[in-house]
N, C-alpha and C positions, 0 to 999 in steps of 0.2 A: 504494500500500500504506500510506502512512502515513496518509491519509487515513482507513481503516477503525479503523485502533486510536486512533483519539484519543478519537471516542466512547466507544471502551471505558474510558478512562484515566477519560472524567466521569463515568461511572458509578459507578465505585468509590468514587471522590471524595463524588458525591452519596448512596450508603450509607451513608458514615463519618458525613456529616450527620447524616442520618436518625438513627442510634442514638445522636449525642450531643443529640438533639431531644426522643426518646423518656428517656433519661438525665433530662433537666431535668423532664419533664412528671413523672416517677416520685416525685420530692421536692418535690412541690407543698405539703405538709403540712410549717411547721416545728413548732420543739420545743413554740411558744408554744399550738400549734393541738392538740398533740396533748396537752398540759397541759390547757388547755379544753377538748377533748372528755373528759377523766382526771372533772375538776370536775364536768363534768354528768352524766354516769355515775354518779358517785356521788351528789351531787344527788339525782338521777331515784330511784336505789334507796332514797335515806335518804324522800323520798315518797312511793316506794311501801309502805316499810315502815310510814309513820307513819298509810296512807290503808287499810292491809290488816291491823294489828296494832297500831295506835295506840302504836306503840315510834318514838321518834325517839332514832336513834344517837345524833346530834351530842351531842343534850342529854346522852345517855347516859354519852361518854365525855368530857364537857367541863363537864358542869353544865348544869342550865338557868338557862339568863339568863346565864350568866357571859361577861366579857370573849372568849373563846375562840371560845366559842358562836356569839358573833354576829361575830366577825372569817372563823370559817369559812363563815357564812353568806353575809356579805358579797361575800367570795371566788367562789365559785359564783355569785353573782349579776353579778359581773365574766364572771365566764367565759362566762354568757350573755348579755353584752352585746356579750362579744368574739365570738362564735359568730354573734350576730344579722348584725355587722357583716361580720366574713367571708362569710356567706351571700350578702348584698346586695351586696359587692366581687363574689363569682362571678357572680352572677346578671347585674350591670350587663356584666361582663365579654366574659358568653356571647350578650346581644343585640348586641355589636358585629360 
């Protein structure tokens, strides 16, 4: 008889895993990631606006050409560097 419940005992065991596994995979995105995705959203919309309505925000609400301007600019074009990089981290990741 003790022989049947032990099996049972790893399975529970091996459940409790599983959803501390599932847990980790859930917060694959941290704050940094989801700031850079924030950045290229808006980005992407301040292009779409300048490409469909010839209104650029940034300039809008910062000046154009001013100091601000071009540090938000800047910014977003971090944030797609950092995006690029993350891509290429998952990508490398998933052919192992």
């Amino acid at each position: 008889m003790a022989t049947i419940n032990a099996p049972t005992m790893d399975r529970r065991s091996n459940t409790d895993r599983r959803v501390h596994v599932h847990a980790r995979e859930r917060s694959a995105m941290s704050a940094v990631d989801y700031i850079a995705m924030a950045l290229l959203i808006i980005g992407g919309l301040n292009w779409a606006m300048v490409g469909l309505f010839d209104v650029d925000m940034v300039a809008t609400l910062f000046g154009p050409g001013t100091p601000a301007t071009r540090i938000v600019y800047v910014v977003v074009g971090l944030a797609a560097l950092y995006s690029i990089y993350t891509t290429a981290k998952m990508v490398g990741s998933k052919r192992r």
